[in-house]
N, C-alpha and C positions, 0 to 999 in steps of 0.2 A: 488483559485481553484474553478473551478463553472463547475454545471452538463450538464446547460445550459447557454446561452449566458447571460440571461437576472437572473438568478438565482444562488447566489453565495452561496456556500454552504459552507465555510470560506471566509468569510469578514475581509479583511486588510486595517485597512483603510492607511495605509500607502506606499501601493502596488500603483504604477501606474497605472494597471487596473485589479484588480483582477479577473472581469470577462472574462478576456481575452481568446477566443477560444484556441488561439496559442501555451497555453502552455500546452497543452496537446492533443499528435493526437492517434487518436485511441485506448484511455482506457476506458475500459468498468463500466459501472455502479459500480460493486462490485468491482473495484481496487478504484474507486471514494470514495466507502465505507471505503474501507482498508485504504484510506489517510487519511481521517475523523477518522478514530480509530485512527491509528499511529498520529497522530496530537493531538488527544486527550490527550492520554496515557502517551507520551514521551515530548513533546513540554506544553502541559499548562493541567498535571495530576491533578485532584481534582478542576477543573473549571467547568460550565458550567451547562446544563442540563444532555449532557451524563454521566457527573461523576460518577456516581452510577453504570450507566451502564457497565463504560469502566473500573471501579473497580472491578467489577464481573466476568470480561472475567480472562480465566488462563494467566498465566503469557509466556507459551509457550504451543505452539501446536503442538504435534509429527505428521507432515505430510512427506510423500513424498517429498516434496521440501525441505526440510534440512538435509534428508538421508545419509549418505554415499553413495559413490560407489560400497561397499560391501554390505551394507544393502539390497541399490535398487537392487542389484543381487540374492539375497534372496529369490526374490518373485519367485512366478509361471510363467512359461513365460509370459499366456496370461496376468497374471495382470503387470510384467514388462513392454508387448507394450504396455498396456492402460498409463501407469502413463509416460513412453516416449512418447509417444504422447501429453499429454498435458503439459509437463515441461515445453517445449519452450516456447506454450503462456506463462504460469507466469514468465518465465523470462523474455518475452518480454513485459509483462505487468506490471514490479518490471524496468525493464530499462527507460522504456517510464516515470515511476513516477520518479525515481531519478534525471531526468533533475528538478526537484522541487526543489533541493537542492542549485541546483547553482543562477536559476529563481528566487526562494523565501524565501531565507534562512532565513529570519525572522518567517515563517509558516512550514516550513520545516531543520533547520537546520543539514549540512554534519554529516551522520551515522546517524539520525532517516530512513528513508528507506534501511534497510538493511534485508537481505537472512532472517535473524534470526527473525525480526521483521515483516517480512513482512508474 
């Protein structure tokens, strides 16, 4: 996974190319992040520099995106369209990463990118 072409931001060395553009079109910086944590966390916990870090974070975070359907109904209208309005992106941006699972299942193995964890 890399931010940039020439910058790998998980290094495999077992990957064919890990800096490979291709495998990732159009995720943004902070979904880039979110791999990096989930990769952290779930794949190689209590490694590294972030460890400390990604040992500090909760264990879940009550947002919007793992809601119920009755919950999200809940709200005030206007904050209803606000948080429908951006679902799509996270789910388009939780979709665009799961292709990681099948790409690179050594760095991402099937169920670390998931609704919950993400």
């Amino acid at each position: 996974v890399a931010i940039a072409k020439h910058r790998p931001l998980i290094p495999d060395p077992d990957a064919a190319d890990p800096t490979d553009p291709a495998l990732l079109h159009g995720v943004t910086h902070r979904s880039v992040l979110q791999l990096l944590l989930l990769h952290r966390r779930f794949v190689t916990p209590g490694e590294g520099t972030w460890a400390e870090y990604v040992a500090s974070l909760p264990e879940r975070v009550n947002t919007p995106f793992v809601w119920s359907t009755e919950d999200l109904n809940s709200l005030p209208e206007d904050c209803l369209n606000e948080v429908q309005g951006f679902l799509p992106h996270l789910e388009a941006q939780m979709a665009e990463c799961q292709v990681l699972e099948d790409k690179e299942a050594a760095l991402f193995p099937p169920g670390t990118i998931t609704r919950d964890n993400w």
